[in-house]
C-alpha positions, 0 to 999 in steps of 0.5 A: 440438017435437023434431027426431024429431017433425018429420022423417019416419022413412023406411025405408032404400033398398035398392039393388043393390050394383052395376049387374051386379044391376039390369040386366034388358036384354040386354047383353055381359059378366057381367051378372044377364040373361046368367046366367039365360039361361046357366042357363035353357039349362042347364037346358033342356040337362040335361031334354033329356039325361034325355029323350033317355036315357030315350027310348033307354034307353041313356046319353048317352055310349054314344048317342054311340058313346063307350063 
């Protein structure tokens, strides 16, 4: 028997290039967890902006007394 024979063929492991990939916990720095967060905020943010103008119907800046 040949040595391709006997030894499985096993799929390469796919593993985060780095810690900042994999961490799902919350933690301090720029970290995978911190980003989502970041950008769920903002989103949540940008949805209330669109409300808040449409419910007034004027721009964020003029409700603001900016403009």
């Amino acid at each position: 028997m040949s040595d391709e024979q006997q030894t499985p063929q096993s799929a390469p492991q796919s593993e985060p290039d780095s810690q900042a990939e994999s961490t799902e916990t919350p933690s301090f720095g720029w970290n995978l967890y911190s980003e989502k967060i970041n950008g769920r905020f903002a989103m949540i943010g940008f949805v209330a902006l669109l409300v808040l103008e449409a419910v007034t119907g004027q721009t964020f800046l003029s409700w603001m007394g900016l403009l």
